[in-house]
C-alpha positions, 0 to 999 in steps of 0.5 A: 373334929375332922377340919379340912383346910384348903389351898389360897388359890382355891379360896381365890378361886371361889371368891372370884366365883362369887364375884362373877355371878353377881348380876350387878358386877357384871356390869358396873359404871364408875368415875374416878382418877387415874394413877399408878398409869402403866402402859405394858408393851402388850398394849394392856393397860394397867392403873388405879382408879381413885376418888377423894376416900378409896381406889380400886385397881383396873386392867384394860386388856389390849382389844379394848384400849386399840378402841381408845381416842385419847391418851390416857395418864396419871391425873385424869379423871375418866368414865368407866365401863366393866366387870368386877372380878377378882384375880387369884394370883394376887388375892384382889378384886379389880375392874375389868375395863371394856370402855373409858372416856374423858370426864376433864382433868383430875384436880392435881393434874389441873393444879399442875399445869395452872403453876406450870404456866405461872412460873413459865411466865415468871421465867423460871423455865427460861434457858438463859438462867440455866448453868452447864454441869461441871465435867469433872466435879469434886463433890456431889450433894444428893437430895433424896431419901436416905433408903430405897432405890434412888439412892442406891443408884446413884450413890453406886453409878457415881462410885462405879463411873468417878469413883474420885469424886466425892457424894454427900447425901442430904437426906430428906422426906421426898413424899407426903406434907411435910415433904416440900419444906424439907426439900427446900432446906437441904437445897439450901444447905447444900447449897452452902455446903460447897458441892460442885453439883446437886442431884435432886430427885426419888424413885417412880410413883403417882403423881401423888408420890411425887407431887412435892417436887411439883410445889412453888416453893421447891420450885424457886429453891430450884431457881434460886440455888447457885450450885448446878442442879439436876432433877431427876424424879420418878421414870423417863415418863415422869415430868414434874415442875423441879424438872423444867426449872432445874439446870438439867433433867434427867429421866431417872436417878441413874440417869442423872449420876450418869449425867453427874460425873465421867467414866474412868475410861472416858477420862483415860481416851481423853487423856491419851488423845490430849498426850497424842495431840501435844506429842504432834504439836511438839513434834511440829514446832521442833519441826518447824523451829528446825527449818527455821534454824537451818535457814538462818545459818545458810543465810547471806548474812552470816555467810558474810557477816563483814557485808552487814558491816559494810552497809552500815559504814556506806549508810554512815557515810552517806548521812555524814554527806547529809550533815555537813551539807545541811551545816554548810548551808546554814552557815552560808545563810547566817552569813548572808543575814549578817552582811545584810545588817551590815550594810543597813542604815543604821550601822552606816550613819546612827545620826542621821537615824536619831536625828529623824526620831528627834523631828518625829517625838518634838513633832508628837509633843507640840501636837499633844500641847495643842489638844491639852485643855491647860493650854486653853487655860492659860490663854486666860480661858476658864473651865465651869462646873456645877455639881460636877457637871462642865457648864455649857449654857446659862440655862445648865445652872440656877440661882444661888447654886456654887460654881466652881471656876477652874482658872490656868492656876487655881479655882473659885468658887461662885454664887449664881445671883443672876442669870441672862441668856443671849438673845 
């Protein structure tokens, strides 16, 4: 049997063939989402159009998208217009895009700005909870998966730039269901591991790939962690939640072990400017302690040290002047206070001053005598009391209540059996 086997680009070529003269895919009109948006430098563009159970590839050639009044990106869902063909070098069919409009926001990209205003009004964005990154770090956490290219370069970039400073690789799931909640515990672990710095991130995707670092709770273990960290998920076109909260976003991972660690050669220029700066300062203050020096020994006063001595005796002379004057006057004034008693009344005639106090305490005690209530009784008055009250009038007593009668010497008691008032 005479088999005649062909080459895949013929094959290639003769499905597109087939695809091309189809009436219907000639001209086809389907909605779907954008993913896996890429902008070429040409103007092409290049994406994926996705509903909930297929995709289809899609191209927009440069003369079609000048025509375009909008930006397209991942997580919009657009109308379409085009050919179905089928491209030989690859072996796949795809939609050849002449026209696409707006039909409003795909369902993630929706849910993406409905968190982002959220946590933004919570404050997890705010500048003021975010931490400087620490210039020369000892140790380095990186949250990432363990393969692929993310990893590569950071761990090669921080080896290469501070190979001093030590990466730890907490290795986690950065894509699919499973993969926020393990984010969250290597956060968390790495923020109890000690590291000075965390770098948080994976290579380029959809928004599909690289929705776990777009979830609440990988957005508050962000928030929540001590330790600085930098985000640094998908290309520099890339903007997830993770990197609004985090202390610093980097636009790839080589990014931000770059923005992680120094350079040898940076540290090495520092170190020579600071060894310039102190030889200079050095330099200037022996320079200065030098002049100073030198004006001391040319000064007056170790010329001629006996100077400062003689002042000092001039000065000590003139306080004692000062002290025996201030002595003199003092004794002058005691003196004088103690002449003044000498010549008083009391020292010259001490009886005469006795004699006067002796009028003056009789002439006190007579008067006392006079107001003294026994005095007045023994006149032969008497003082009355009922109830411990002094009587005054008939009327402050009644019949048959006890007096008590003071006399000069002793008391009586008395029964009131009468009483007559004066008229």
């Amino acid at each position: 049997m005479n088999i005649n086997y062909i080459k895949i680009s013929e094959l290639n070529n003769y499905i597109k063939s087939i695809l091309d003269k189809d009436a219907f895919l000639n001209r086809v009109y389907i909605k779907g989402e954008i993913s896996n948006f890429k902008n070429h430098t040409r103007g092409h563009l290049y994406f994926t159009l996705k509903d909930d159970t297929s995709r289809i590839s899609a191209v927009m050639f440069q003369s079609s998208a000048v025509k375009l009044t909008f930006n397209p990106e991942d997580g919009m869902n657009v109308l379409v217009s085009g050919r179905i063909s089928a491209y030989p070098a690859q072996g796949s069919y795809q939609i050849y895009v002449d026209k696409m409009e707006v039909d409003g926001l795909g369902a993630l990209y929706i849910e993406y700005e409905k968190l982002k205003k959220k946590l933004a009004a919570l404050g997890l964005f705010s500048q003021e909870h975010k931490v400087p990154i620490p210039k020369y770090p000892e140790k380095i956490g990186v949250i990432t998966a363990s393969t692929g290219a993310a990893v590569r370069d950071i761990m090669s970039t921080i080896r290469r730039r501070y190979p001093i400073c030590e990466a730890i690789l907490f290795p986690c799931l950065v894509q699919g269901k499973d993969a926020a909640p393990d984010i969250v515990r290597q956060i968390k672990r790495a923020d109890e591991f000690g590291v000075d710095t965390i770098i948080v991130g994976r290579g380029g995707g959809s928004i599909e790939d690289l929705w776990a670092f777009n979830e609440e709770i990988v957005a508050h273990a962000i928030y929540e962690c001590k330790t600085p960290i930098i985000s640094a998920v998908g290309h520099e076109i890339d903007w997830t939640i993770a990197d609004f909260v985090a202390d610093l976003r980097a636009p790839t991972p080589t990014g931000a072990a770059e923005m992680a660690v120094p350079t040898v050669l940076d540290i090495n220029t520092l170190i020579n400017n600071y060894k310039i700066r102190l030889n200079k300062n050095i330099k200037n203050m022996v320079n200065t302690k030098f002049i100073k020096l030198k004006s001391i020994k040319q000064s007056f006063i170790l010329k001629n040290p006996l100077s400062m001595y003689e002042i000092k005796e001039q000065k000590l002379d003139s306080l004692m002047e000062i002290l025996n004057k201030n002595l003199k006057n003092i004794l002058i004034d005691k003196n004088n206070k103690l002449n003044s008693i000498k010549l008083s009344v009391v020292f010259k005639e001490p009886k005469n001053l006795i004699k006067d106090k002796q009028i003056k305490f009789d002439l006190l005690v007579n008067t006392l005598k006079l107001v003294n209530p026994l005095g007045i009784l023994e006149k032969g008055y008497s003082l009355v009391e009922c109830n411990g009250k002094i009587i005054k009038e008939a009327t402050d007593v009644k019949v048959n209540e006890i007096l008590n009668i003071r006399l000069y010497k002793g008391i009586i008691n008395a029964q009131v059996t009468n009483i007559k008032e004066e008229k």
